[in-house]
C-alpha positions as CSV (number, residue, x, y, z in Angstrom):
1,X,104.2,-9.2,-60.7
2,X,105.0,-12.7,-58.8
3,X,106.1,-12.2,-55.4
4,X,109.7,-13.6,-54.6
5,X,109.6,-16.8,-52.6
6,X,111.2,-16.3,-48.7
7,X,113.7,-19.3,-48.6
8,X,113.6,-18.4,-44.7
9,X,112.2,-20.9,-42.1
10,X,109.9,-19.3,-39.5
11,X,112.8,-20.2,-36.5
12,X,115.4,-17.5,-39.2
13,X,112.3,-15.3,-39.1
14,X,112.3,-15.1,-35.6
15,X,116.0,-15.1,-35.0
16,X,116.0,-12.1,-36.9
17,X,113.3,-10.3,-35.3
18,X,114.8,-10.8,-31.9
19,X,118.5,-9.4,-33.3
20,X,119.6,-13.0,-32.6
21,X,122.6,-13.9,-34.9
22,X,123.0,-17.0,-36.4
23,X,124.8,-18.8,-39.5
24,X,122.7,-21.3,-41.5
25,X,124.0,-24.4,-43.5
26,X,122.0,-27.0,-45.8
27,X,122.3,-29.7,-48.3
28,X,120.8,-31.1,-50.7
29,X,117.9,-33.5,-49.7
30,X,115.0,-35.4,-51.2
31,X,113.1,-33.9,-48.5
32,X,113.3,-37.5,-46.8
33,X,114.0,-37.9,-43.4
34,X,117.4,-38.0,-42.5
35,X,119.2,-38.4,-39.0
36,X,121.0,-36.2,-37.0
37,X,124.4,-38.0,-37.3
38,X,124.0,-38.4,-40.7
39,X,123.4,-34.7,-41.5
40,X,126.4,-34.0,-39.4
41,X,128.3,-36.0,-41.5
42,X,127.5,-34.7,-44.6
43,X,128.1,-30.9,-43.1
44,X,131.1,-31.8,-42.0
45,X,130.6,-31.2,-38.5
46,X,131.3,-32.4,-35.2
47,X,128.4,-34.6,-33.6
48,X,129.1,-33.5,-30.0
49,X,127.8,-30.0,-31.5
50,X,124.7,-31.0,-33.7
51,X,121.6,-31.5,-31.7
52,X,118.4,-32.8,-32.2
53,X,114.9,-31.6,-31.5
54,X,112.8,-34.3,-29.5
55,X,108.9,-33.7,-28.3
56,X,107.3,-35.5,-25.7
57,X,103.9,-35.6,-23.5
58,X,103.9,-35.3,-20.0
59,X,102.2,-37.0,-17.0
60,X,100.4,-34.0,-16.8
61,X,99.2,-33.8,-20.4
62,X,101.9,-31.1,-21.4
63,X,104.1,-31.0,-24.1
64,X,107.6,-30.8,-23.6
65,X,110.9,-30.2,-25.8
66,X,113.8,-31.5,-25.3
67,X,117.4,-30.6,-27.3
68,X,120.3,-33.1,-27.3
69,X,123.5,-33.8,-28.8
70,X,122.7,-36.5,-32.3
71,X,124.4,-39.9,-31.0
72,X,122.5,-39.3,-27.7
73,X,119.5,-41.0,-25.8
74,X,116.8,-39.0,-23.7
75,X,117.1,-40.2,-19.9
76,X,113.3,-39.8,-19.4
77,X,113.6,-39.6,-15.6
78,X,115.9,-36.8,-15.9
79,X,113.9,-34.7,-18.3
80,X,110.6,-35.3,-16.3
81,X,112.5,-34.1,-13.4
82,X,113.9,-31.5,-15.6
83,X,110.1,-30.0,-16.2
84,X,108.6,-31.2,-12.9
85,X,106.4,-33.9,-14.1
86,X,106.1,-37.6,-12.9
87,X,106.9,-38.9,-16.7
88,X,107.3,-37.8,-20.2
89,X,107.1,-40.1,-23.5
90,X,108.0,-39.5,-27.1
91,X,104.9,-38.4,-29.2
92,X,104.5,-41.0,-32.2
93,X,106.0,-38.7,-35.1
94,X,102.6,-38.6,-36.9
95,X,101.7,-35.9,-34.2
96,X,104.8,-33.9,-34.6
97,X,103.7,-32.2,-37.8
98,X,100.3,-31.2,-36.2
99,X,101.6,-29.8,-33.3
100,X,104.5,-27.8,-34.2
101,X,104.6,-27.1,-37.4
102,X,108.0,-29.0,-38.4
103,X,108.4,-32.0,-40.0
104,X,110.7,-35.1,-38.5
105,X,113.9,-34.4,-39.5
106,X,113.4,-30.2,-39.7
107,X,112.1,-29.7,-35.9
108,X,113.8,-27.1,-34.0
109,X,112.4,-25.5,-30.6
110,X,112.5,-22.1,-32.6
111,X,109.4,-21.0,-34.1
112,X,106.8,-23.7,-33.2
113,X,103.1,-23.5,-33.6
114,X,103.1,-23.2,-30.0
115,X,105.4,-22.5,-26.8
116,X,106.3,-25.6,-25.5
117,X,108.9,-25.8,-22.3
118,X,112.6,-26.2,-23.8
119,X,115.3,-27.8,-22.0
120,X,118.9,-27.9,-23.8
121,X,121.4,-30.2,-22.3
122,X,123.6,-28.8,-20.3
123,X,126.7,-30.3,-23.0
124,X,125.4,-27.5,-25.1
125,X,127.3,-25.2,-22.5
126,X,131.2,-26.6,-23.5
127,X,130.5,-24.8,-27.3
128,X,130.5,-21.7,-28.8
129,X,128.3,-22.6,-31.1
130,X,125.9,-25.4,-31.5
131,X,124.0,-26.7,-34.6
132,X,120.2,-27.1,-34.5
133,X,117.6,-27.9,-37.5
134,X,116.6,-25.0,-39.2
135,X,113.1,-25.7,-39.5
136,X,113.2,-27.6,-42.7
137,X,115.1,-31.0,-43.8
138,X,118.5,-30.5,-45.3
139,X,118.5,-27.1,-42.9
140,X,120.4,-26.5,-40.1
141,X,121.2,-22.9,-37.6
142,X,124.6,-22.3,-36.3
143,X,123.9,-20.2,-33.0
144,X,125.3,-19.9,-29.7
145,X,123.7,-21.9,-27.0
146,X,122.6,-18.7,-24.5
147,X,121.2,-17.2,-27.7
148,X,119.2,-20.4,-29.0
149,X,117.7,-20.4,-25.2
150,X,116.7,-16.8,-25.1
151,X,114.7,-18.1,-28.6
152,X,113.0,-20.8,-27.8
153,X,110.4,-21.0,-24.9
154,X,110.9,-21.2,-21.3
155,X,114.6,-22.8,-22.4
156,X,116.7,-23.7,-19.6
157,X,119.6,-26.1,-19.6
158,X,119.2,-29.7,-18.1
159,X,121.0,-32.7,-17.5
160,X,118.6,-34.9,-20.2
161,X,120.9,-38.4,-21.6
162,X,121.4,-41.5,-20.6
C-alpha cells in the first residue's frame, strides 16, 4: 500500500516537535515566485505583520538570516552590527536553494539545512502574531514572535531596516 503524502514543510515538522503552536495559511500558486506584499494581499493580511526571510554572507564568510516586515529594506550596517561582523551582502538567489533548502519565495529561518544566526526585527515585538513563509510558495506560519525565535537558530531581535 502507497504511503500517504506529508503536506507538512520541515519548519511545521519542527514546530511540532518543539510543542511550538502555530496556524498555517496558503493559496493557490503556480509554484512561481511571488513577493511578500503580494502574498499578504492575497491572504488578506496586514503587511506590517508578514515578514520575509533574507540570507546574507558575512565579512567573515558566515551566513546570516535576517527576518523583516515585506515593504521593508535591510539596513546592512545595522544587521552587520546586529551579528558582529564588518559587512553582510545578499547571496545571489541561485545559492539560496543549495544552502537552505527553501526555495525564493518559501524561505523561512525554521528548518534550514543548516543553523544559520537569525535576527528578527525588533517591529516583530508590537504583534501577537506574525506571519512567516512556511517553507514552501503559496505557504505561510502564523506564530508568535518569542515562539518563531525559540525555533529558529541563535534568533535574537535587532533593529535591521532602513
Amino acid at each position: 500500500m502507497a504511503k500517504k503524502a506529508d503536506n507538512k514543510t520541515n519548519a511545521m515538522r519542527i514546530l511540532e516537535t518543539e510543542g511550538i503552536p502555530f496556524k498555517h495559511m496558503s493559496y493557490e500558486t503556480d509554484g512561481e515566485f511571488s513577493d511578500g506584499v503580494t502574498s499578504a494581499d492575497v491572504l488578506g493580511l496586514p503587511h506590517e505583520q508578514v515578514f520575509k526571510t533574507l540570507v546574507t554572507l558575512g565579512s567573515d564568510g558566515q551566513h546570516y538570516v535576517f527576518v523583516i516586515p515585506v515593504e521593508e529594506e535591510l539596513d546592512f550596517k545595522k544587521c552587520a552590527r546586529s551579528v558582529g561582523v564588518k559587512s553582510v551582502q545578499m547571496i545571489h538567489v541561485k545559492e539560496l536553494f543549495g544552502l537552505t533548502g527553501y526555495v525564493r519565495g518559501g524561505c523561512t529561518a525554521i528548518g534550514m539545512k543548516k543553523p544559520f544566526v537569525t535576527r528578527l526585527d525588533e517591529s516583530a515585538q508590537l504583534f501577537d502574531e506574525i506571519y512567516v513563509s512556511g517553507g514552501r510558495i503559496g505557504l505561510h506560519l502564523c506564530l508568535n514572535p518569542d515562539d518563531f525565535l525559540k525555533a529558529a537558530y541563535r534568533a535574537e531581535y535587532a533593529d535591521l531596516t532602513q
